[in-house]
N, C-alpha and C positions, 0 to 999 in steps of 0.2 A: 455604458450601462452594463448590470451586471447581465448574465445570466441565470435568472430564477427559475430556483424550482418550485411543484406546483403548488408546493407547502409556506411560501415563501409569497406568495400574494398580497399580503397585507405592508410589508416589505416593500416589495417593487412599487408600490400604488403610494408611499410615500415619497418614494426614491423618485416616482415620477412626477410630481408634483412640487420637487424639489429641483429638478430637470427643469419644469416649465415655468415657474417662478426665476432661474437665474438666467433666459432667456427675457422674461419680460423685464427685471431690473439689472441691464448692462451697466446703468448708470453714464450710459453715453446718450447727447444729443435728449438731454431731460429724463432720463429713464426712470422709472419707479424705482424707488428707493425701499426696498423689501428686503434687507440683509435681517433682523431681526426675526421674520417669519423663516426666510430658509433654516437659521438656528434653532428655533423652534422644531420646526421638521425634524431637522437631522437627527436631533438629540430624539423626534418621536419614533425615528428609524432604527436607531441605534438600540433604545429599550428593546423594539419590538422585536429586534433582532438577537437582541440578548434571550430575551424571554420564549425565543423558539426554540433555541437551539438550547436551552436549559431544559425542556420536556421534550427532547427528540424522540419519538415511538423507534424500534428497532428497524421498520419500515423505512422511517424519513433516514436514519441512517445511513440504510442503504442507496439510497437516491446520490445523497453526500458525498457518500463512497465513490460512486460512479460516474459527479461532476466531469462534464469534459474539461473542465479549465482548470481540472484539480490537476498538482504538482504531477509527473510523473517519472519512473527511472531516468529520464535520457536530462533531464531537472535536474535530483538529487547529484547525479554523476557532473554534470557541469559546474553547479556551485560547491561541490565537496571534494571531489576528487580532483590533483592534480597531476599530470605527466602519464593520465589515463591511455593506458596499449588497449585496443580491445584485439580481444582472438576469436577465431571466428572454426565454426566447425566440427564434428565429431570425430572424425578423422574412422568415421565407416561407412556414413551417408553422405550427410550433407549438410549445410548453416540453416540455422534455424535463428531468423531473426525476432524470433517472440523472446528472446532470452538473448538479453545482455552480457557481455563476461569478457572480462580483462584484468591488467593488473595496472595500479596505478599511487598514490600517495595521499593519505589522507592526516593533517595532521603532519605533513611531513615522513610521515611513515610510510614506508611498502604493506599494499594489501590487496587480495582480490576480490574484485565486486562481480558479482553475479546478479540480475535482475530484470525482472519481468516489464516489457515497454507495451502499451497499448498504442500506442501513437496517438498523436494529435489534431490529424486532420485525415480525409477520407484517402488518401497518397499513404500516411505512413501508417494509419488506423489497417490495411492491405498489408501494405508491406510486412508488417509486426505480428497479423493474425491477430489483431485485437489482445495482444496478449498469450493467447493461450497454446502454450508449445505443443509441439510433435514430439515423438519420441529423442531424433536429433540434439533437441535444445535439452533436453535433460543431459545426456548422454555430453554434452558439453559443459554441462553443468558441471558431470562428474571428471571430465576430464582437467578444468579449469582445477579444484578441488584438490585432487590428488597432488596437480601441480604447483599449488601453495602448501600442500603438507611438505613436499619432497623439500623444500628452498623454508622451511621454518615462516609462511607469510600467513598471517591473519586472515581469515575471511568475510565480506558483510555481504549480506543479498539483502534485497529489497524486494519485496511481494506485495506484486501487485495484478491477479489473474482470476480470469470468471472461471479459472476448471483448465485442465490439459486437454486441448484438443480433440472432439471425440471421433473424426473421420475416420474412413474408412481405410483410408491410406496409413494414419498413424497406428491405428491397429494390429495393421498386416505387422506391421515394423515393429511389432514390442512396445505399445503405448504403455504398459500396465508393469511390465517388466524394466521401463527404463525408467517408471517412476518411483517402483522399490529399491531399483540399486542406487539412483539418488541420493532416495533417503535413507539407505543405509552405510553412503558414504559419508552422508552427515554426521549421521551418530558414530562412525567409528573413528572420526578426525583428530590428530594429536596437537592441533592450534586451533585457537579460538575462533568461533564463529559466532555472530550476530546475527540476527535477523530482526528486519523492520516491515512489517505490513504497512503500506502506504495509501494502499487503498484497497481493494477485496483480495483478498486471502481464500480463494474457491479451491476446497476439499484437496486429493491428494496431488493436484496442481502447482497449489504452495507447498503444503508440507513436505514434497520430493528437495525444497532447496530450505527452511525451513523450519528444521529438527537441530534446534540454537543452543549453544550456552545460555543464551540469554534472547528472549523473544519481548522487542520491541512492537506498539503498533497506535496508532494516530489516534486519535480521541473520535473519531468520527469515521476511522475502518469498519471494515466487517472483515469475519473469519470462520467460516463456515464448513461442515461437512458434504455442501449441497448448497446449490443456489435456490434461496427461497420459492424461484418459480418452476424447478425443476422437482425442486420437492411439493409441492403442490400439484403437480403435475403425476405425482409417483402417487397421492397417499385419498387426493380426491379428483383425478383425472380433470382438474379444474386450474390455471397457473393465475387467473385473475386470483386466485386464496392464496398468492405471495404474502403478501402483508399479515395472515396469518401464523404460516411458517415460520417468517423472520422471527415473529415473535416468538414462537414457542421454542425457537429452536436455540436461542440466547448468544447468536453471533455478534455483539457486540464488544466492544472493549472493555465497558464497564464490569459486566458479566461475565466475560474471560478470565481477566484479572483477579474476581473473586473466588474460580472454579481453580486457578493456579496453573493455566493453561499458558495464561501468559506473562511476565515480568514486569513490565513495565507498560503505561499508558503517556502517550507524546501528548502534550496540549497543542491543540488547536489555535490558529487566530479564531478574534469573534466571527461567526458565520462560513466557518470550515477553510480548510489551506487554502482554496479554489480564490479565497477574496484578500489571500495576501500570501502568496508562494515565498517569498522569501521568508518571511518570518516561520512559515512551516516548516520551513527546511533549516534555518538555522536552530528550531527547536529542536527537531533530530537530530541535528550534528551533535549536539550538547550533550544528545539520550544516548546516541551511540561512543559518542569520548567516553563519556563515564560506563558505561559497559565495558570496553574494551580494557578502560584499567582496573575493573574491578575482576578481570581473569587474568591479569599481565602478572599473576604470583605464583600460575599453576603451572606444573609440567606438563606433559602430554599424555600420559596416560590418566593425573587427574582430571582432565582439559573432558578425556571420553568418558572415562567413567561418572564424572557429575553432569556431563549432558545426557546421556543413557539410562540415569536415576531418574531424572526429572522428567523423562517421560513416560519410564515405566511407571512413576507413580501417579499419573494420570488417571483419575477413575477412582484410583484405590480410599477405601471406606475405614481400612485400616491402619 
């Protein structure tokens, strides 16, 4: 069974009924013969499942987003990446395992992947910090970075984080400082970088790894300045007013893409990656090939100066 969300009720209540119907006709030792009714069902699952996630509010997206059983970096890097090194370290602190980073073959090609892991169960969901780096894990961000400019290697990060870490500890240590040299390694890179949002893209979290040739991200991400609850939390000291936020705040892919904030939108399986990881991930692979050759013409200093345009003109009315 799947795991439903709360949106997804009408769903599960067929899905279970379809459950208890192929229990009652095994068709062993005389068993009710209801194969015609499960079809019925399914096909009534499938509509109803289509027709949810065709009017997703920016809310339910966010839900989407944050499925546990949705694809995650340590995913993409298994079925994408092969002869994967990871490196580990900032070589001034210490590892920060919320951030991914090595060098590995995609395509056959040399490239470095960088990318945010929330873990998957309550052992590595710890281990990982839910995702959300320390100053450390930037700071290895930038080291990994530099070290595919130096060796001519391509770079792809995957973004997927509620926000950089806001303790007290990551602060002492340059939280805010290590997320602008980051991103300012990104934009000044003389090889090509991609980026994919795979699932929340929290404010300057992601965008420290993030600031792309080309900005990829899932049909059912979010990518935000602020986590809806945090920003309801700032604007009417209230966080149940997420679902407000989300919406006004236009974190969605759909929205993004039309602001020119992001490039490209990955399609979904029906009912979000969560309900068929590999076909999510073989949709990205597809998104990011064709990215990658659509910069394999440029030199390195057009490589920075059309990543550096494209964000400057962010905003701009003129």
């Amino acid at each position: 069974m799947h795991n439903y969300l709360e949106f997804e009720k009408p769903v599960a209540d067929l899905d279970g009924q379809i459950v208890a119907l192929k229990k009652l006709g095994t068709g062993e030792d005389g068993g009710v013969d209801v194969a015609d009714e499960i079809q019925r069902l399914e096909k009534r699952s499938r509509d109803a499942l289509a027709d949810l996630y065709r009017k997703l509010t920016p809310w339910q997206k966010t839900m989407v987003a944050r499925h546990p059983d949705r694809p995650h970096c340590l995913d993409y890097l298994s079925a994408l990446i092969t002869d994967f090194t990871p490196l580990a370290g900032d070589r001034s602190y210490a590892e920060d395992h919320a951030i991914v980073a090595g060098f590995g073959r995609f395509d056959g090609v040399s490239v470095a992947v960088i990318g945010q892991e929330k873990g998957n169960d309550t052992q590595t969901r710890l281990k990982h910090n839910f995702g959300m780096a320390r100053p450390e894990g930037y700071r290895k961000a930038v080291r990994i970075m530099e070290l595919a400019e130096r060796f001519a290697i391509p770079v792809l990060t995957l973004v997927d984080t509620a926000g950089a870490y806001p303790g007290i500890g990551a602060e002492e240590r340059g939280q805010a400082e290590a997320i602008a040299r980051s991103t300012e390694t990104c934009l000044n890179l003389k090889v090509p970088l991609v980026s994919l949002v795979i699932g929340e893209g929290g404010s300057g979290g992601a965008i420290a790894i993030a600031a792309a040739n080309r900005v990829l991200m899932l049909e059912h991400a979010i990518y935000s300045v602020i986590s809806p609850e945090a920003g309801a939390s700032i604007l009417w000291r209230d966080a149940t007013r997420a679902r407000d936020v989300a919406q006004a705040m236009k974190i969605t892919a759909q929205d993004l893409k039309e602001f020119g904030i992001i490039d490209e939108i990955v399609d979904e399986p029906l009912g979000g990656a969560h309900r068929s990881p590999e076909e999510a991930i073989a949709n990205a692979a597809g998104a990011i090939r064709n990215a990658f050759a659509g910069l394999s013409g440029l030199d390195g200093e057009s490589l920075r100066r059309q990543r550096r345009e494209k964000f400057l003109a962010i905003g701009r009315n003129i």
